[in-house]
C-alpha positions in Angstrom: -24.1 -4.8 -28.3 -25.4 -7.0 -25.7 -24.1 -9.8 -24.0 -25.7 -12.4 -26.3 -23.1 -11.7 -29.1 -20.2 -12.0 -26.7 -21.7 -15.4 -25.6 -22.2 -16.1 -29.5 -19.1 -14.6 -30.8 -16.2 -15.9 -28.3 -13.5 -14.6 -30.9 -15.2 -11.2 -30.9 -14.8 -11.1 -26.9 -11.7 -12.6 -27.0 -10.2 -9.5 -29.7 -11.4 -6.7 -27.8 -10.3 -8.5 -24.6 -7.0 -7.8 -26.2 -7.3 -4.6 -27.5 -8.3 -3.3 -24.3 -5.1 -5.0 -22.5 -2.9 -3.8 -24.6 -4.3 -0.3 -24.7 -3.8 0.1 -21.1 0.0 -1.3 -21.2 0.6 1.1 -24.0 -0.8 3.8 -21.6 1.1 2.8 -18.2 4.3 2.8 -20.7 3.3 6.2 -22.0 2.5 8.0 -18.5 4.9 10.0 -17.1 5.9 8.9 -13.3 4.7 12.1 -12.2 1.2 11.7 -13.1 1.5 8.0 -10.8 -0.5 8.7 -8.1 1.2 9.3 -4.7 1.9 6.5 -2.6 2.6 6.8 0.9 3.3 3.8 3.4 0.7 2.7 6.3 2.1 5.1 9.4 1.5 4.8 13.0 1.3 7.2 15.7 1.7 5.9 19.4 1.7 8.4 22.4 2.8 6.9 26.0 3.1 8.4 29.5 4.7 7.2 32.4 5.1 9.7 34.9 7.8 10.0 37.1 10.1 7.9 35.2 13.3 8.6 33.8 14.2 8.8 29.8 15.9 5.2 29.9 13.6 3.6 32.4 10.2 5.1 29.2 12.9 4.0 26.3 13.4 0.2 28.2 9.9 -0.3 29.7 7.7 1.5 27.2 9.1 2.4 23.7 11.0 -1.1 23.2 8.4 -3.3 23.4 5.5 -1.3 21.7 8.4 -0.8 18.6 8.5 -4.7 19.1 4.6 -5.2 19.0 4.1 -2.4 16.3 6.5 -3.8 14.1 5.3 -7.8 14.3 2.0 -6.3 13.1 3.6 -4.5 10.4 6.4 -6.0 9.3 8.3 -2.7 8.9 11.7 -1.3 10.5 11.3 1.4 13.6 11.4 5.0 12.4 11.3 7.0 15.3 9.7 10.4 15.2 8.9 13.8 17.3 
């Protein structure tokens, strides 16, 4: 088939249009959740030194407002790691 009998036949394009939408919701009903594919969310890893400075004095001066900066560009909630 080329694409002058779509262009000739809209009803033609228009029923295998269909067929081929609801084929694919009959197949996302059918597959099994663990065949989805694995999705994992956007993660960001930040290293920071500041020598000579005390836990609080890193945790007030460093880690607060790059969680804050981090997080506007992410929209996401702080989940610390080590």
């Amino acid at each position: 088939m080329t694409l002058k009998h779509f262009i000739e036949r809209p009803v033609l394009a228009s029923v295998i249009s269909i067929v081929i939408v609801i084929g694919g919701l009959i197949g996302l009903a059918t597959l099994p959740v663990e065949q989805y594919p694995d999705i994992a969310p956007p993660t960001v890893m930040v290293r920071a030194s500041y020598p000579g400075a005390s836990a609080e004095t890193i945790q007030k001066s460093v880690i607060v407002p790059l969680e804050q900066a981090i997080n506007c560009l992410l929209y996401t909630s702080p989940s610390p790691r080590d």
